[in-house]
C-alpha positions as a LaTeX table, in Angstrom:
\begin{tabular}{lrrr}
\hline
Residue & $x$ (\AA) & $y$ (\AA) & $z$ (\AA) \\
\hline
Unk1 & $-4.62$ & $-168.03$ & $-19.71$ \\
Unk2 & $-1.45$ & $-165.70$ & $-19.97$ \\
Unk3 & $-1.89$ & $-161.87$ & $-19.16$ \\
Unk4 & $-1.32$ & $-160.07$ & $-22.67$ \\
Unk5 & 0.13 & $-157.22$ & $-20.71$ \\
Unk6 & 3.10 & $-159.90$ & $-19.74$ \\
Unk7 & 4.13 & $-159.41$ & $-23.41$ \\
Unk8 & 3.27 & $-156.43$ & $-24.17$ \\
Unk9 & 3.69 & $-153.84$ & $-21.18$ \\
Unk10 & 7.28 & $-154.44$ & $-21.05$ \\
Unk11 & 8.69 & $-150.76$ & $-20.59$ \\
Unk12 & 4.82 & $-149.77$ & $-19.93$ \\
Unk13 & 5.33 & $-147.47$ & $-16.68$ \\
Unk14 & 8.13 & $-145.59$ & $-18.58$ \\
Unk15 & 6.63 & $-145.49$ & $-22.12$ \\
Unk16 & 2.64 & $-144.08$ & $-20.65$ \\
Unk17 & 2.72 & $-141.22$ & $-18.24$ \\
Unk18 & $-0.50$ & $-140.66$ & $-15.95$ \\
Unk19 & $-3.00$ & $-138.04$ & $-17.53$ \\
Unk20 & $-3.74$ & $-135.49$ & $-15.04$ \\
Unk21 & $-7.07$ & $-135.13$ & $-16.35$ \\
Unk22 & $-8.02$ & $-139.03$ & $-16.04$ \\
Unk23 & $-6.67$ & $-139.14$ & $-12.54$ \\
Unk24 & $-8.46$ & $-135.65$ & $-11.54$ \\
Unk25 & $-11.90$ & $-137.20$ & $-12.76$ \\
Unk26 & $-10.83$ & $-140.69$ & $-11.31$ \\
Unk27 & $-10.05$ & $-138.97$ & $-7.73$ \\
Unk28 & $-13.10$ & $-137.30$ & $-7.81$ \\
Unk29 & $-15.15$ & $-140.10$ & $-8.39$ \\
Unk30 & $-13.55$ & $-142.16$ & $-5.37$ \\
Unk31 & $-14.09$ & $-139.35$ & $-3.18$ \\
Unk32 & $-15.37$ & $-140.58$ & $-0.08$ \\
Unk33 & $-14.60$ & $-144.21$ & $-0.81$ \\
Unk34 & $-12.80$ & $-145.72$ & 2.38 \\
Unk35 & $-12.16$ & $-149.33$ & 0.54 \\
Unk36 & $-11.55$ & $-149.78$ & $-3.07$ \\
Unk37 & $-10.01$ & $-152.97$ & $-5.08$ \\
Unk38 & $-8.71$ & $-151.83$ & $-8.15$ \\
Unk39 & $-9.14$ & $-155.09$ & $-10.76$ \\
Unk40 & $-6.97$ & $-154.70$ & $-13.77$ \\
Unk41 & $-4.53$ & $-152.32$ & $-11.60$ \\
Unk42 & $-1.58$ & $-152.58$ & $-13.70$ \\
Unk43 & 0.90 & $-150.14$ & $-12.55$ \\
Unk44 & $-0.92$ & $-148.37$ & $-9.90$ \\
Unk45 & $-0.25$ & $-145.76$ & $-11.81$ \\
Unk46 & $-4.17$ & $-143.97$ & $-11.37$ \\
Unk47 & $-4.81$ & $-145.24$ & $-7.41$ \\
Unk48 & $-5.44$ & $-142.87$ & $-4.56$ \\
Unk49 & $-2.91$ & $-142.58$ & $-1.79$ \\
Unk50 & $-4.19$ & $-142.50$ & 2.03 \\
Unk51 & $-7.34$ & $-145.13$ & 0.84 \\
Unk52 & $-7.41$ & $-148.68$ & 1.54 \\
Unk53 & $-6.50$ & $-150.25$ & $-1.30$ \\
Unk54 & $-5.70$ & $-153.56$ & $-2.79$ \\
Unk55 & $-4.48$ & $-153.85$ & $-6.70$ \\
Unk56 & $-5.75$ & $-156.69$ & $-8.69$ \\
Unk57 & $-3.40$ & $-157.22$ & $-11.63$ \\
Unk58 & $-2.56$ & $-160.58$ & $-13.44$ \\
Unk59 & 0.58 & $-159.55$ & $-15.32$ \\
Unk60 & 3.49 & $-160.41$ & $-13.38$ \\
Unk61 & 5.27 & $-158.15$ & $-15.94$ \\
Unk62 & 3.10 & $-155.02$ & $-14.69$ \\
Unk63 & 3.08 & $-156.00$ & $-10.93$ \\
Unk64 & 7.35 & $-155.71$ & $-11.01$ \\
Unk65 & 7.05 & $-152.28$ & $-12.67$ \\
Unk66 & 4.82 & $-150.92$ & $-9.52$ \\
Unk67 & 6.03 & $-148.20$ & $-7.85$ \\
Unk68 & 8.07 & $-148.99$ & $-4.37$ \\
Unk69 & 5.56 & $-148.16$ & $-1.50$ \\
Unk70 & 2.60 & $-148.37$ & $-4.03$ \\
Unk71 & $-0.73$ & $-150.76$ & $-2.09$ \\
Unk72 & $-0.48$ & $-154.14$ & $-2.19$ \\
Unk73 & $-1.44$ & $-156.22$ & $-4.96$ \\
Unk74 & $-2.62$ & $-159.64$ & $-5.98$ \\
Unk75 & $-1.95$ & $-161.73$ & $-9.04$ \\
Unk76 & $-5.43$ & $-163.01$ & $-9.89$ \\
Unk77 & $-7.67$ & $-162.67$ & $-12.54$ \\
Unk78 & $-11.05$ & $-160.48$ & $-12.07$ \\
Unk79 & $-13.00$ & $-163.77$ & $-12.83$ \\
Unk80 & $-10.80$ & $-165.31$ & $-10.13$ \\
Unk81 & $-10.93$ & $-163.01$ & $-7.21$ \\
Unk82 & $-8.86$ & $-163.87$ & $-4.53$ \\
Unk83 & $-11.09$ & $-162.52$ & $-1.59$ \\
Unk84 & $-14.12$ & $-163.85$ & 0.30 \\
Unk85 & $-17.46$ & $-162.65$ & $-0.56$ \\
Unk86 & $-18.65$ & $-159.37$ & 0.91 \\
\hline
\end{tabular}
């Protein structure tokens, strides 16, 4: 299966811009959340800093446009998880 977003999310991280609302309910949500795995992560563009975090993300196209310093990520597919059961 080929990630759509390696077609179509090109110029994605300079074309979308974050929504400070989104991200202020997002944040809020996590708060108090010590681990997270973000599946579908894209460009990190809505993940916590100072968390422990690993991005999921199958688009190679949207893993190169991740921020330098942004958490490591994983090509995989959410039906495909590359982590041992918890």
């Amino acid at each position: 299966m080929e990630p759509i977003y390696d077609s179509i999310g090109v110029n994605y991280a300079v074309t979308r811009c974050t929504d400070p609302t989104i991200a202020q309910q997002l944040y809020a949500a996590l708060q108090g959340a010590t681990r997270i795995v973000n599946i579908g992560a894209g460009t990190g563009s809505y993940e916590p800093e100072n968390v422990d975090l690993v991005a999921v993300e199958p688009s190679a196209q949207m893993i190169a446009q991740r921020p330098v310093g942004a958490h490591p990520v994983e090509q995989a597919f959410a039906e495909e998880l590359p982590f041992a059961d918890n």
